[in-house]
N, C-alpha and C positions, 0 to 999 in steps of 0.2 A: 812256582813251587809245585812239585810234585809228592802228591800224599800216597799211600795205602791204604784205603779205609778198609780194606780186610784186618788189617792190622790191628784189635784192642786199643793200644794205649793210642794210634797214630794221632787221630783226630787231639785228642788231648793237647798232643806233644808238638804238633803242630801249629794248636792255639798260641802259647805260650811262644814258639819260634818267632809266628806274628807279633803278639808284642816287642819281643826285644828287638824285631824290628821295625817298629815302629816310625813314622818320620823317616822313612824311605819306600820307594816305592817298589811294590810284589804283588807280581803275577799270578794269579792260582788258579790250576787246571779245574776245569772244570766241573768234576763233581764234588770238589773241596771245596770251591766259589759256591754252590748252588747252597750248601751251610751256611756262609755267614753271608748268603742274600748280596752280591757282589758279582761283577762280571766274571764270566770263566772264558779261561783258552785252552786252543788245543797245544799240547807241547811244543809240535812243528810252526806255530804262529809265535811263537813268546822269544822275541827277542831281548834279552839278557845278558847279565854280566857275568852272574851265577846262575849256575840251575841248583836249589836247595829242595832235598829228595829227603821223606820222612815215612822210614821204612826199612826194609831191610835191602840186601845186594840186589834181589829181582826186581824193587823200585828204580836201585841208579842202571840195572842194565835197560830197563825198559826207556827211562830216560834219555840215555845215551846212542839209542836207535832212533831216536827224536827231536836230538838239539845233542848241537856242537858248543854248547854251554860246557865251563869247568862245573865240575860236581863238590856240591858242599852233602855228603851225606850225612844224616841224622840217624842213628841207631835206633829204629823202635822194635825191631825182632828180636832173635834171639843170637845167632852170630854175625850179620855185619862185619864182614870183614873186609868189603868196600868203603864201609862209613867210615870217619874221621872223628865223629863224635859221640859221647850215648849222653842220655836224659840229665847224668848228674852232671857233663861235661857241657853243658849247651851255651849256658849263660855265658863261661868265658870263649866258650869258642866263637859266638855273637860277636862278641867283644873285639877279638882279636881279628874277625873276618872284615866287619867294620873298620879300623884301625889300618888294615893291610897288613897286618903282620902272619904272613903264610907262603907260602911256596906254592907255585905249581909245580905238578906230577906228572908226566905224561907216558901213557902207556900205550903200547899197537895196539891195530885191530885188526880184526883178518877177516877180508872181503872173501866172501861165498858165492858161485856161479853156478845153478844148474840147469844143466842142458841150454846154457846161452844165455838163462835168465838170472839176473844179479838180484841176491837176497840182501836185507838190511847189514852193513857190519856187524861183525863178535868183537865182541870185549872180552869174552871171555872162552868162548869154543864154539864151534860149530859141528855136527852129531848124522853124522847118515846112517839108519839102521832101520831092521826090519820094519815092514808094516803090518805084521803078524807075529805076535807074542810066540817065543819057540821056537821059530823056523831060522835058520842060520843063512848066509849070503855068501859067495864066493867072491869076494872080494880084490883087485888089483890098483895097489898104490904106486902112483908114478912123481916120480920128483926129476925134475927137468926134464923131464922123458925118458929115465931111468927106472926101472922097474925097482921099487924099495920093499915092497910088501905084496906077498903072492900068498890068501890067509880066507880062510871059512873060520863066518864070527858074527856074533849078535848085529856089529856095525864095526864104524870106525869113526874116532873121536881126532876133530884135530884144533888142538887148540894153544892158545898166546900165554904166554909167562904169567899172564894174571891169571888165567885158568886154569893152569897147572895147580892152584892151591884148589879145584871145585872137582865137577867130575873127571878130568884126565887122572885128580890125586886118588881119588876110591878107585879106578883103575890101573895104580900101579905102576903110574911115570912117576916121576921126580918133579920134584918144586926149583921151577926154573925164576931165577931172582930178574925180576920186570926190567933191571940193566939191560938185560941181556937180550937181543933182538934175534927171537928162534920163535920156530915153531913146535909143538912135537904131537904129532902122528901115533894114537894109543886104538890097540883091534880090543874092542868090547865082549869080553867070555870067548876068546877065541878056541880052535877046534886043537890046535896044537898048542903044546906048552911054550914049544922054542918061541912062537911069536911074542914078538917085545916093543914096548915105546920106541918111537925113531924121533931126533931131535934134529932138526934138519934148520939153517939160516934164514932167516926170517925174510929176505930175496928169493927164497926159494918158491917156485909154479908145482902146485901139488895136485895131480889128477888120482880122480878116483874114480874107477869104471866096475859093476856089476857082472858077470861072468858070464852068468844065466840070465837074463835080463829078467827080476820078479819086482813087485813091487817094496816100494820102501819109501823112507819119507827123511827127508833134513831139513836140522830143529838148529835154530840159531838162539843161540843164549836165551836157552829154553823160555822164548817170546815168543819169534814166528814158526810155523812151519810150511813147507812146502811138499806135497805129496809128488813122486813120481813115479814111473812106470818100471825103471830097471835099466832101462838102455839109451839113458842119460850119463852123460860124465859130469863130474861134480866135479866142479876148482876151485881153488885156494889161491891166496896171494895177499901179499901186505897191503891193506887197506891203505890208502889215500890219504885218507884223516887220520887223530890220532886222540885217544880219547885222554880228558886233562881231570887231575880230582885235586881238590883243595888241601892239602896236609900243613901238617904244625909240627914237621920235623923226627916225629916217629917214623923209624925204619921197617923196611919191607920183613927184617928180621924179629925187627920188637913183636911186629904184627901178628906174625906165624906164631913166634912162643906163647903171647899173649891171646890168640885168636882159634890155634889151631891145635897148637900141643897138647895144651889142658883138655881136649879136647881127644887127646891120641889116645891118652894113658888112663 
């Protein structure tokens, strides 16, 4: 089990997860363990059936850079739109996780390489942009070795169907439904208006090279980052693995109206 204790209510909400599961055996990271006086692991050592994540969407993405466990997310923030369940749903979702009665989910990821070196998968986007607040990049996006995007701009965001609903969506791409195996390629405040989303097949080898070689830095599902110099190429390509989440049958559209819209308006 992976907590948030930045969280308020987490610790609470996670006591309580403990009980109803009780009479099975759970793992809990470490500085949850170090609370109820119990052994702690680190997420990369916890072999599991579940990974149950108590917190909001930055708990299951932190998670999920850590263990190829399916995700039982628990809602303790405020939109969770990765979780599955909130505080007043817990008890039967217990129940039913128990039980087996759930479906896996399974969503890409998309593997990150810069200058040679592989950064943890995205689940949900991966972020090259300045390293200085204000300053703009001359940026060159290539797909199969095609030149797609030739653009001066805060960065360049490229991210998986499930991140389409995070920052690619305040930036202006479209919410790509998690069927759908794409990527899409969004320029961050870019210098021209005509620059737009590119949604390109989720096979698709996406380079990205700096023009001017300045610094700058790519942030993977704003967990890790890697600082670079500028005259690095940064690559894309469909992850290996594939990240799996616990559902009970609500659709990727329930989700949105329910998660996102109320949300819009």
């Amino acid at each position: 089990m992976s907590v948030n204790l930045n969280i308020p209510d987490a610790p609470r909400i996670a006591k309580r997860t403990l009980e109803l599961l009780k009479g099975h055996e759970v793992l809990l990271e470490r500085e949850m363990a170090e609370r109820f006086k119990v052994p702690g692991h680190l997420l990369e050592e916890m072999d599991v059936d579940i990974m149950v994540t108590v917190g909001g969407d930055g708990t299951i993405l932190r998670a999920l850079q850590h263990s190829k466990a399916p995700i039982f997310g628990i809602n303790a923030g405020d939109l969770g739109f990765l979780t599955v369940v909130s505080e007043e749903e817990l008890e039967e979702g217990i129940e039913n996780l128990l039980k087996g009665n759930y479906e896996l989910e399974e969503r890409i990821k998309l593997q990150t390489t810069v200058g040679g070196r592989r950064m943890p998968d995205a689940t949900n986007e991966a972020v090259l942009h300045t390293a200085h607040v204000a300053k703009i990049r001359h940026f060159q996006v290539f797909v199969d070795g095609e030149m797609a995007m030739n653009v001066r701009s805060d960065g360049i965001v490229v991210a998986t169907p499930t991140g389409s609903t995070c920052y690619a969506m305040s930036l202006g791409a479209p919410l790509i439904d998690p069927r759908v195996e794409a990527f899409v390629i969004v320029p961050m405040a870019p210098f021209k208006f005509s620059a737009r989303p590119v949604v390109v097949p989720a096979d698709s080898r996406i380079a990205v090279e700096v023009v001017r070689p300045k610094e700058c830095v790519v942030v993977v599902d704003g967990q890790q980052e890697l600082p670079m110099a500028g005259n690095e190429t940064v690559e894309f390509r469909l992850a290996p693995d594939r990240a799996r989440f616990v559902s009970f049958g609500k659709g990727f559209y329930a989700r949105t109206r329910e998660k996102l819209m109320g949300t819009l308006c």
